[in-house]
C-alpha positions in Angstrom: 65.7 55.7 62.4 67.9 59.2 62.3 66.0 60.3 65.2 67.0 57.3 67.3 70.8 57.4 66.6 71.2 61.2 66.2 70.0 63.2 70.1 70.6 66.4 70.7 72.1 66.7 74.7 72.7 70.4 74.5 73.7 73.7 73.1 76.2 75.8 75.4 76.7 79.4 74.6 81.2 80.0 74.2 80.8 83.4 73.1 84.0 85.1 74.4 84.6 83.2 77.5 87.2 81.0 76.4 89.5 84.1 75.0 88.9 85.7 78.2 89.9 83.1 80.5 93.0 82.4 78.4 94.0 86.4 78.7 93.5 86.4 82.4 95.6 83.2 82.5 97.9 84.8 80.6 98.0 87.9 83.3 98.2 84.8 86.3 95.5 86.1 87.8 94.7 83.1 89.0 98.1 82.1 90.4 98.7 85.7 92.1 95.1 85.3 94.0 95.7 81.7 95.4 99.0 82.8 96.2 98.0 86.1 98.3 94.0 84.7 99.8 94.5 81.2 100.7 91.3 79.3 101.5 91.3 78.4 104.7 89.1 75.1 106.3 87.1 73.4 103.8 87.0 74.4 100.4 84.4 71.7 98.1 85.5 71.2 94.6 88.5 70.9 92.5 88.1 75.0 91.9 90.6 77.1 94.1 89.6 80.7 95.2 91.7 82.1 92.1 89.8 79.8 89.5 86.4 80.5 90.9 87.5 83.9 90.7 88.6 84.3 86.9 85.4 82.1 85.7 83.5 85.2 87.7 85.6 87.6 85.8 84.9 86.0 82.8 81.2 86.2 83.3 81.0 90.1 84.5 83.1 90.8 81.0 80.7 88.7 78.7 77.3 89.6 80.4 78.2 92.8 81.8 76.5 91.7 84.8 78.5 91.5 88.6 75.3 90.0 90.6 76.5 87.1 92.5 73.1 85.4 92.5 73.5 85.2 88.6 76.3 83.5 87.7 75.7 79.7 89.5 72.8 79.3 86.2 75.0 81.4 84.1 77.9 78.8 85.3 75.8 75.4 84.8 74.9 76.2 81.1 78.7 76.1 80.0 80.1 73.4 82.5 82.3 71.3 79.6 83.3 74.8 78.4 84.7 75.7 81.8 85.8 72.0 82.6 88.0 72.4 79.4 89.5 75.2 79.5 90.4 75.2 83.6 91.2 71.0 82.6 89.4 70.6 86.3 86.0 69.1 86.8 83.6 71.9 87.5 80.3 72.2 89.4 77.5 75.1 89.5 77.9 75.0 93.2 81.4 76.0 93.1 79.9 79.5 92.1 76.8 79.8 94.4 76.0 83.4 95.5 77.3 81.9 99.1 80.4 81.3 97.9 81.2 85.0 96.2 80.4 86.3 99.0 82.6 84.9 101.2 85.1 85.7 98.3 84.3 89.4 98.6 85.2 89.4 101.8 88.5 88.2 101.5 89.0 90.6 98.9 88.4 93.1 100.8 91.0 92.6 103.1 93.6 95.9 102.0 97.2 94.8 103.3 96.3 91.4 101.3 95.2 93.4 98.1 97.8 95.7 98.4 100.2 93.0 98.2 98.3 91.4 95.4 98.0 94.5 93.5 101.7 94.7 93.5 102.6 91.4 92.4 100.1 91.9 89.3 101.3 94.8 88.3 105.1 93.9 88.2 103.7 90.6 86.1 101.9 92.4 84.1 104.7 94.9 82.9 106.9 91.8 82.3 104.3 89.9 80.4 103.0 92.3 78.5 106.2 94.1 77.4 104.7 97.4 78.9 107.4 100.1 77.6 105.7 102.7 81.0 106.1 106.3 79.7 107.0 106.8 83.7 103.6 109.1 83.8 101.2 108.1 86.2 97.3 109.6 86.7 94.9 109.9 89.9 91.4 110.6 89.4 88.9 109.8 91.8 84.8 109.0 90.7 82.0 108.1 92.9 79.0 105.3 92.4 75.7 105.7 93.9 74.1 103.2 95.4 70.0 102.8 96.4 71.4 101.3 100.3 71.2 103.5 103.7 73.4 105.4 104.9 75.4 103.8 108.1 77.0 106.9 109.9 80.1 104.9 110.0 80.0 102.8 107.0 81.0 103.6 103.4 77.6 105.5 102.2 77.2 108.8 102.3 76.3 111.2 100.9 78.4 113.8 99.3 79.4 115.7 96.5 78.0 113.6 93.5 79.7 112.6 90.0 76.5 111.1 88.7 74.8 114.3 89.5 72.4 112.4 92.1 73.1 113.9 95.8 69.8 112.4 96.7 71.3 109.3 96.9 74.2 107.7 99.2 77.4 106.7 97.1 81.3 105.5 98.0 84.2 107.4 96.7 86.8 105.2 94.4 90.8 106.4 93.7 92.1 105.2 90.8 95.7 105.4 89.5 96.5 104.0 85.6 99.9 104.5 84.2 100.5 105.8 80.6 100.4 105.1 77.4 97.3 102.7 77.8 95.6 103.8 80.9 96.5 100.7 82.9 95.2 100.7 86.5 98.0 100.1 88.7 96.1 101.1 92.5 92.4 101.4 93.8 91.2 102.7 96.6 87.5 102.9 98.3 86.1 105.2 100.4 83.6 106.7 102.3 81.5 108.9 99.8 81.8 112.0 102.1 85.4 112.2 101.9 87.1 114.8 100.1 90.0 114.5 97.1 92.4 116.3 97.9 94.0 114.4 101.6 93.8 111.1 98.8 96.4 111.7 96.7 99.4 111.6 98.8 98.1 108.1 100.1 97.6 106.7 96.7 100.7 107.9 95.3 102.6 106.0 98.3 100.6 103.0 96.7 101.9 103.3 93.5 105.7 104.4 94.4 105.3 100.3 96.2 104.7 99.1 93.0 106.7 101.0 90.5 109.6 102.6 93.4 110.5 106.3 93.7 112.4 108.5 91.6 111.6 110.0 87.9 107.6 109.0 88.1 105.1 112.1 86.5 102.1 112.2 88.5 99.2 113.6 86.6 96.1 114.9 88.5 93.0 117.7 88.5 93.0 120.8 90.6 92.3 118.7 93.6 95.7 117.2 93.4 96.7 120.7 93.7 97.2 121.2 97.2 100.6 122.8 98.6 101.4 119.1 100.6 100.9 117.0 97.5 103.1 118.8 95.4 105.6 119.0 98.5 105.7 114.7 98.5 105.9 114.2 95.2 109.1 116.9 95.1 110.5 115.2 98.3 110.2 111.8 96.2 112.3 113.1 93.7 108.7 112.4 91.5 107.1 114.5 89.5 104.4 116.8 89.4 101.8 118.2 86.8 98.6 119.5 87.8 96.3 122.9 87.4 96.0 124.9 90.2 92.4 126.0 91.4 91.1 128.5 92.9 92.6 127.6 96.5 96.3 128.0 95.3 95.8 130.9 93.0 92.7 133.3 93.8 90.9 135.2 90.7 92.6 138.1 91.1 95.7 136.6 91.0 94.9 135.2 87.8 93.7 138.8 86.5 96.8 139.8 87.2 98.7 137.3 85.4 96.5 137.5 82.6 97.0 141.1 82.6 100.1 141.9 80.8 99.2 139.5 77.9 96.1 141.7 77.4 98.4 144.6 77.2 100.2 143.1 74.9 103.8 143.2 77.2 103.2 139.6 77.4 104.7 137.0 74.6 103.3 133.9 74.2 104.2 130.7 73.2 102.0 128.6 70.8 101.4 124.9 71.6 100.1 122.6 68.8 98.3 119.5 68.9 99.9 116.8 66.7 97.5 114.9 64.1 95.9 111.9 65.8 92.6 109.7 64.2 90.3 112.1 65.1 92.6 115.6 64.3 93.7 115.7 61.0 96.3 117.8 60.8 98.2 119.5 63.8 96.1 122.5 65.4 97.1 125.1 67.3 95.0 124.4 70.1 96.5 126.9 73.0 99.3 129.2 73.7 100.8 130.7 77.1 104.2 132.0 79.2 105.9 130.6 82.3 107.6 131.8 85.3 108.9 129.7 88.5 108.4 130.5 92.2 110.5 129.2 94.6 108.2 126.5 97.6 108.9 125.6 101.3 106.4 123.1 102.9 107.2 120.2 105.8 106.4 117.0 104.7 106.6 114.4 107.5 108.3 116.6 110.2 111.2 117.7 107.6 111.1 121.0 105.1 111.3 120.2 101.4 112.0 123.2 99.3 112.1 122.9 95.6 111.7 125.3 92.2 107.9 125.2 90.9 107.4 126.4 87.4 103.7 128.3 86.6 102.2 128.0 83.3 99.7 130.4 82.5 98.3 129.0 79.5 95.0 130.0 77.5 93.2 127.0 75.9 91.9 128.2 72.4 88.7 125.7 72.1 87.6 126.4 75.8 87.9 130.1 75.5 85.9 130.1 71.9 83.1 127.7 73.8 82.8 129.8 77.1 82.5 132.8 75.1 79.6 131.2 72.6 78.2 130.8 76.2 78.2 133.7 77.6 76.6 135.1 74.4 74.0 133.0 74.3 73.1 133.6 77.9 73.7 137.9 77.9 70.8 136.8 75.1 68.8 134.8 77.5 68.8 137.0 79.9 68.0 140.0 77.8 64.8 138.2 76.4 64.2 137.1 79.6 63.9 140.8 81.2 61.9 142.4 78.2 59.1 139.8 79.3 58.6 141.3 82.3 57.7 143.9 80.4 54.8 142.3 78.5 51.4 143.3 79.8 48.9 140.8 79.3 45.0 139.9 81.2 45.3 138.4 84.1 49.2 139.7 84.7 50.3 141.1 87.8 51.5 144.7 86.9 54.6 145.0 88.5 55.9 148.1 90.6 59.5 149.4 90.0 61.2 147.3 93.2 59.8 144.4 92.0 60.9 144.6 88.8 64.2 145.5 89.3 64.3 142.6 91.7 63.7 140.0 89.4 65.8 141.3 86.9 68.7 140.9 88.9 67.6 137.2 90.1 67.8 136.6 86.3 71.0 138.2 85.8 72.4 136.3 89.2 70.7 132.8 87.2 72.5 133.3 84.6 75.7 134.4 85.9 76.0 137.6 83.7 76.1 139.8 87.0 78.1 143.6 86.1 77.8 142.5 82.0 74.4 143.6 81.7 72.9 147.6 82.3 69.3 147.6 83.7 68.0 150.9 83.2 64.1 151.4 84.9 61.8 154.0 83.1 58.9 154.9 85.2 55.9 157.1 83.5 52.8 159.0 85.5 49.8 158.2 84.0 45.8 159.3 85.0 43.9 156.7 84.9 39.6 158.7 85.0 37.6 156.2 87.0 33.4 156.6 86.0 31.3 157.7 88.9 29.2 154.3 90.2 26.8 154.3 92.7 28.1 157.0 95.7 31.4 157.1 94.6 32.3 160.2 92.8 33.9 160.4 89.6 37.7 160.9 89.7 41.4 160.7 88.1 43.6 157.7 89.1 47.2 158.0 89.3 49.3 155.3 88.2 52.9 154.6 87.7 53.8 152.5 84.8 57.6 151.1 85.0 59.6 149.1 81.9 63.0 148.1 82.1 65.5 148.0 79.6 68.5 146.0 78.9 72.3 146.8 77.3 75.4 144.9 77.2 78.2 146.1 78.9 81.0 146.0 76.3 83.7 146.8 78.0 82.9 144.4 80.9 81.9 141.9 78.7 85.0 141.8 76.4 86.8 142.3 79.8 85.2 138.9 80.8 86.1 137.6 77.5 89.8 138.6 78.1 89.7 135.9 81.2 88.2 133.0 79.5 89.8 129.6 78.4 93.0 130.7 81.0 94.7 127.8 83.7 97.4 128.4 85.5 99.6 124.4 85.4 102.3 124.0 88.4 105.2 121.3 87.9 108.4 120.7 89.0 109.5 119.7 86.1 112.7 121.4 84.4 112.0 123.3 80.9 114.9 121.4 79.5 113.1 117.9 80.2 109.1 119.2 80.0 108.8 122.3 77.5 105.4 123.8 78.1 103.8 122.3 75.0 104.6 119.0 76.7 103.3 119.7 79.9 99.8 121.2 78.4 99.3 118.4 76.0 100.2 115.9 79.0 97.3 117.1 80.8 94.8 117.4 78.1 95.7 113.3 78.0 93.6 112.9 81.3 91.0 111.4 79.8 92.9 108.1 79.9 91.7 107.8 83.6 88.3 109.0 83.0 88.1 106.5 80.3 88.6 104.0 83.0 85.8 105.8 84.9 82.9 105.2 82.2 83.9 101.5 81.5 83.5 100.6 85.6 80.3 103.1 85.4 78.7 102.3 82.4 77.7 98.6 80.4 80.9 97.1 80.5 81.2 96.4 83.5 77.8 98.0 85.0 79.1 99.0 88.1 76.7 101.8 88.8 73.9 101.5 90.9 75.6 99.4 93.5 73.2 96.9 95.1 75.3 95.3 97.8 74.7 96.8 101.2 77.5 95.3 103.1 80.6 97.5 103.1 83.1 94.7 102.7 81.3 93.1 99.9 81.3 96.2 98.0 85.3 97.1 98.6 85.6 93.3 97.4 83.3 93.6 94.5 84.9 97.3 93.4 88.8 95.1 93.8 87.4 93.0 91.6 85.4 94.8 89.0 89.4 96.4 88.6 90.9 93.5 87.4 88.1 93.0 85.2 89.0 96.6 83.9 92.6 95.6 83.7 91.5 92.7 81.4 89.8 95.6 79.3 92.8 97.8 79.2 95.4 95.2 78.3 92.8 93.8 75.8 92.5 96.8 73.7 96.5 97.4 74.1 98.1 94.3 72.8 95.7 94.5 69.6 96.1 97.9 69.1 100.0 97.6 69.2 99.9 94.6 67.0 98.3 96.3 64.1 100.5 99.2 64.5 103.6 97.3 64.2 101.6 95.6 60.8 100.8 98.4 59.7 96.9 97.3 59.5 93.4 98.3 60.3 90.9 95.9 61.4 87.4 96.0 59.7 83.9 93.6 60.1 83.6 95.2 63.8 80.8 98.1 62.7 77.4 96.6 62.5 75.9 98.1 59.2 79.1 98.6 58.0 81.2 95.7 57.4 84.0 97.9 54.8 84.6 100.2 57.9 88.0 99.7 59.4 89.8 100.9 62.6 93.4 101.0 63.9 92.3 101.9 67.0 89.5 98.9 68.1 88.2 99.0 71.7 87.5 95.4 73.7 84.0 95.8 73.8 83.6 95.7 69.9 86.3 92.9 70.0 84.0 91.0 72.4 81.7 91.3 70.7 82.8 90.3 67.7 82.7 86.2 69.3 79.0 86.7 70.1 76.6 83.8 69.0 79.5 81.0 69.1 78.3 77.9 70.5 79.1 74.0 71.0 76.5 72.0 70.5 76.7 68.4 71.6 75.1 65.3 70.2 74.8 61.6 70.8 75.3 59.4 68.0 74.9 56.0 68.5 75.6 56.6 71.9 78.5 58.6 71.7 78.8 62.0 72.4 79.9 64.3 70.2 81.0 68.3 70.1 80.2 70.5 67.2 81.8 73.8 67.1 80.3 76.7 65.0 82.5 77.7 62.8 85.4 81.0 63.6 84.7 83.6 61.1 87.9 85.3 59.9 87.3 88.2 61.7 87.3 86.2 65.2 89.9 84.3 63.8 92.2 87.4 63.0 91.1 88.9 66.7 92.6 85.8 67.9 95.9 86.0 66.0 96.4 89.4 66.9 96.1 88.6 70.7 98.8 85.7 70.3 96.2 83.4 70.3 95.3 80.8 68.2 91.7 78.9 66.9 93.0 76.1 68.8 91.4 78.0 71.8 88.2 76.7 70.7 88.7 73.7 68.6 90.0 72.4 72.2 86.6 72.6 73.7 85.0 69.5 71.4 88.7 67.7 70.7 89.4 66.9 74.3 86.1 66.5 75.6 87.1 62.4 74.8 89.8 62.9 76.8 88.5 63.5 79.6 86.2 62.7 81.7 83.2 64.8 82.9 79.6 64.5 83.7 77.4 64.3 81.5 75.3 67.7 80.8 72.1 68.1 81.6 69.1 69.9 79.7 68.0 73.2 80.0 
């Protein structure tokens, strides 16, 4: 009798979606896409680009998945979960594989982007109370990807991040702004291209959002180049970057270093403050400063402008590269004294030869002028037995062993060199002491950060399988709000249990006492994984049941400005209005 009044209709997986749509409703993502790619001819559905868009966002940030032939079945599985929270009736074919394309395409469109990429990032700043340190950072990463290469088109091959030149990749330019690594501008490329002519262009990108005057642009070496620096000086911006090997040669540097190894040198020590993973300050490097006066022409006009140089020693890096070196002086010393060994079957080899592959060990292991070879060759007479015709006679042999000693004094004179960068800004000492500057830099792995979360299984970038170029500059515009999502995630909870005071705990699998200030998105996401709606009939009604919030999802919630009522919604107004009914999986 149960059986006949009580039927399961279905179970649809919530998980985080609902919290994810409401924080990219929150950001008007949305809004901001209708508003800057209008649909143009017919458009079926209720859904508008910008809805069909976050509902894809969604998905890529739940499943960690961007395959557009995934999320139409992904999609029908959780159609009253999407109908409530968009309040529109929703279809699987409003996400067919067809349709994201022809999405990717528009995306891909730059001036439109660019546009929309500004708009966002002004709403987000106002939305989300963003206090901008006025420090910006460029980075660029490449992807690989297992499609041709079109000699025109964006794979190539070229100097590859993911350490796989074998394979064609595009090139991506990121810029986030400080203190939460926010992306703020993307760019894609060919993945021949080189870093360096990509920094002035992206930095133009940002100075459209965020205007000139007073911004810190934070980059590698590669953003060292004589006619970045001269831009950003002529914007009245600011600069902070190390200068490789192009600005400042190695014996330059020597020279530098030089008086600080004779001691005519002061230096000033720079101290890392205590942080979750320091526990007390460090001393973590030390240096000196001078200024050079620079003259470049930026856009038909000469900009000249005071550049201060900060030779400064990292303490940890010189300690690590000199462990190196020790351990490969050793390598290459064990290495040698094996040539030595004479065993059956061995080819016996004669004093050229062995001093030849000595020094292609030495050359390996990049110990060239540290290591003394010294060659001992000994006469010996060998008798050889008379056999057959052949007489009976003495055979002389030369018998050659190298060996090995460290060259102290170029070795410590190698030492001497180690952990040393030389930092350019324009920055006055009044404004940006040299301890600022350093520990500025040593901050850059706020963009990198960035880098692994587009690479890796949040939002599984890497290996691209699209093969159209359009669709993958779409996909990569996308996959950056997605990121933004991340970022902003992680910020607004972070902040919120600063200002409390609090640490968060329940987020460690294996151990629930374990608490953090500092919680990323992912383990937030997480943390709503397994909640489900499951819907009945009951006397022919249908009916919602929602598993119940835990406190720990509930307290994610409350921390984000959300409330529980983000879920209850999805059974309470299912009565309200009116949708198809779901069919079984």
């Amino acid at each position: 009798m149960i059986e006949k009044l009580i039927q399961l209709i279905h179970v649809e997986r919530i998980d985080d979606i609902p919290l994810l749509l409401a924080q990219l409703a929150r950001m008007q993502v949305a809004a901001l896409l209708d508003k800057h790619f209008p649909t143009h001819g017919p458009w079926a559905g209720e859904l508008t680009f910008g809805e069909v868009a976050v509902v894809w966002l969604a998905f890529m940030l739940s499943e960690g998945d961007h395959r557009l032939n995934h999320l139409e079945t992904w999609a029908a599985q959780r159609l009253q979960m999407l109908a409530v929270c968009l309040g529109k009736q929703v279809r699987a074919l409003d996400f067919s594989d067809d349709r994201l394309a022809a999405m990717l395409g528009a995306l891909s469109d730059l001036q439109a982007w660019r546009e929309f990429e500004c708009a966002l990032n002004q709403t987000l700043l106002r939305v989300y109370d963003v206090q901008a340190a006025r420090v910006v950072r460029l980075d660029s990463t490449t992807t690989k990807t297992y499609a041709g290469v079109d000699e025109h088109g964006l794979f190539q091959f070229g100097h590859s991040k993911d350490h796989r030149p074998d394979l064609a990749q595009v090139k991506i330019n990121l810029s986030t702004l400080d203190p939460l690594g926010l992306p703020l501008t993307t760019t894609v490329v060919s993945g021949n291209r080189a870093d360096d002519p990509l920094y002035v262009p992206e930095i133009k990108h940002v100075q459209h959002t965020l205007g000139t005057g007073g911004k810190t642009y934070i980059g590698d070496c590669k953003m060292g180049a004589e006619a970045t620096r001269a831009y950003v000086a002529k914007s009245q911006d600011y600069y902070v970057c190390p200068l490789a090997g192009k600005q400042l040669s190695a014996e330059a540097l020597a020279k530098l270093i030089a008086p600080v190894t004779r001691r005519e040198q002061a230096l000033t020590p720079i101290y890392a403050p205590a942080s979750s993973t320091r526990k007390k300050v460090e001393k973590v490097a030390e240096g000196y400063e001078f200024e050079v006066e620079m003259e470049a022409e930026v856009e038909g006009h000469v900009v000249a402008w005071r550049e201060r140089r900060l030779v400064v020693r990292s303490l940890p890096q010189a300690a690590q590269q000199r462990q190196h070196l020790d351990k490969r002086l050793e390598q290459a010393q064990a290495e040698i004294a094996q040539l030595n060994q004479r065993k059956q079957g061995k080819k016996r080899l004669s004093e050229s030869e062995l001093v030849g592959a000595a020094e292609h060990i030495v050359a390996r292991l990049r110990v060239t002028g540290l290591v003394r070879i010294a060659v001992e060759t000994v006469q010996m007479a060998t008798p050889v037995r008379r056999y057959g015709e052949r007489e009976a006679r003495v055979k002389q042999e030369c018998d050659s062993t190298l060996k090995t000693q460290g060259d102290e004094a170029a070795i410590t004179a190698a030492k001497a060199l180690m952990g040393w960068h030389v930092y350019a800004t324009n920055h006055v000492a009044a404004v940006w002491t040299i301890a600022m500057v350093v520990l500025a830099y040593r901050a850059q792995y706020l963009v990198e950060r960035g880098f692994g979360r587009l690479k890796g299984t949040a939002l599984a970038l890497s290996p691209l399988f699209l093969r159209t170029d359009t669709r993958v500059v779409g996909l990569l515009h996308l996959l950056v709000i997605a990121l933004r999502v991340l970022t902003l995630t992680e910020f607004v909870v972070r902040r919120q249990l600063h200002a409390e005071g609090a640490e968060l705990g329940g987020l460690y699998c294996g151990n629930p006492k374990r608490t953090t200030a500092c919680p990323t998105s992912e383990r937030l996401l997480e943390a709503f994984v397994g909640v489900s709606v499951t819907w009945v009939e009951v006397a022919g009604r249908i009916v919602g049941l929602l598993s119940p919030l835990s406190q720990l999802q509930e307290r994610i919630l409350q921390l984000l400005g959300f409330s529980s009522a983000l879920y209850v919604q999805l059974v309470h107004q299912f009565s309200t209005l009116q949708f198809l009914k779901p069919a079984p999986i």
